[in-house]
C-alpha positions in Angstrom: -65.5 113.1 94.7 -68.4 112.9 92.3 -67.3 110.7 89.3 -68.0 112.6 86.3 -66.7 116.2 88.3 -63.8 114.2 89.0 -63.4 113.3 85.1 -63.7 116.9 84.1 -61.5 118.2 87.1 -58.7 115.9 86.0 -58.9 117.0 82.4 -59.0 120.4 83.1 -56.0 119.9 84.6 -54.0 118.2 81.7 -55.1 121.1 79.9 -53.6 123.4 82.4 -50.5 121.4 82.0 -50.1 121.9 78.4 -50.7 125.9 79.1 -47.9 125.8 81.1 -45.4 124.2 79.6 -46.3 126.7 76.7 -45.6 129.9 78.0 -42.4 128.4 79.6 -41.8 128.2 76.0 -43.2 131.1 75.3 -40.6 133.0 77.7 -37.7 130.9 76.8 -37.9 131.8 73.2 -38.5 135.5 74.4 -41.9 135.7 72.4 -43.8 139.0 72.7 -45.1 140.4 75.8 -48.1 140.4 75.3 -48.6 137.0 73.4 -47.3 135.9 76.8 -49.9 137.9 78.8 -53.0 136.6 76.5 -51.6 133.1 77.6 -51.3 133.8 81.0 -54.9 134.9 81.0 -55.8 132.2 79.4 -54.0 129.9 81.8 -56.4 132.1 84.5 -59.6 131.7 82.8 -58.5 127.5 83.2 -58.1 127.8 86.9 -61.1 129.6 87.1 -63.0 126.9 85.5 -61.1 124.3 87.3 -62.0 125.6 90.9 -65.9 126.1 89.8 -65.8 122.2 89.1 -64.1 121.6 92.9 -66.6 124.2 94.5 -69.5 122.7 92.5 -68.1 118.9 93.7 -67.9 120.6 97.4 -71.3 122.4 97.2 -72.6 118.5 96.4 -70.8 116.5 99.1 -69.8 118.1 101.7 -71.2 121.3 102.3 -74.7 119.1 101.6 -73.5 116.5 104.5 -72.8 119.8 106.9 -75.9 121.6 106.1 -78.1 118.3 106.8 -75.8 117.6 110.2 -76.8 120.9 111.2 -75.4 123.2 114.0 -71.4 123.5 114.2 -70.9 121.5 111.1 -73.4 124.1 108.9 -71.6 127.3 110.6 -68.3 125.6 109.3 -69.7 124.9 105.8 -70.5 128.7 106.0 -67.6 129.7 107.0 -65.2 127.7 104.5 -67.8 129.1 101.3 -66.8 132.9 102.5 -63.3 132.2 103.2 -63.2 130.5 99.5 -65.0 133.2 98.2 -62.8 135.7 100.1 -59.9 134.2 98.8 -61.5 133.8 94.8 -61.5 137.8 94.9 -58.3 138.2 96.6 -56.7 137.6 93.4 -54.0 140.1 92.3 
């Protein structure tokens, strides 16, 4: 993994931490719906950023390594970027 993606991966993820431990509090203390629901958003818009940075990381290693290799390694590069973009508006 690239160092400094790596770095920002991993503290996007202590963020995402934090999020969540506040809206358990959030619903243990019963707050207001929709205080909870701007947090949960929140806590989507986080994901969101944290899986650009592991695409981006992917797009630079990996998927850079298939495309040069050529042939069955570039149609599975292809195939994993469409089933990750498949999945990234699958969301419910």
């Amino acid at each position: 993994m690239i160092a400094d993606i790596k770095k920002r991966a991993l503290h996007r993820i202590k963020i995402l931490e934090g999020q969540m431990r506040g809206i358990e509090k959030m619903i243990d203390n019963e707050d207001y719906c929709m205080d909870i629901i701007t947090q949960s958003l929140a806590i989507q818009k986080s994901l969101g950023s944290l899986n650009k940075l592991l695409i981006e990381n992917h797009l630079r290693t990996h998927v850079t390594e298939m495309f040069e290799e050529g042939g069955d390694a570039r149609e599975a590069a292809v195939a994993e970027l469409l089933k990750a973009f498949e999945l990234g508006n699958n969301r419910s």
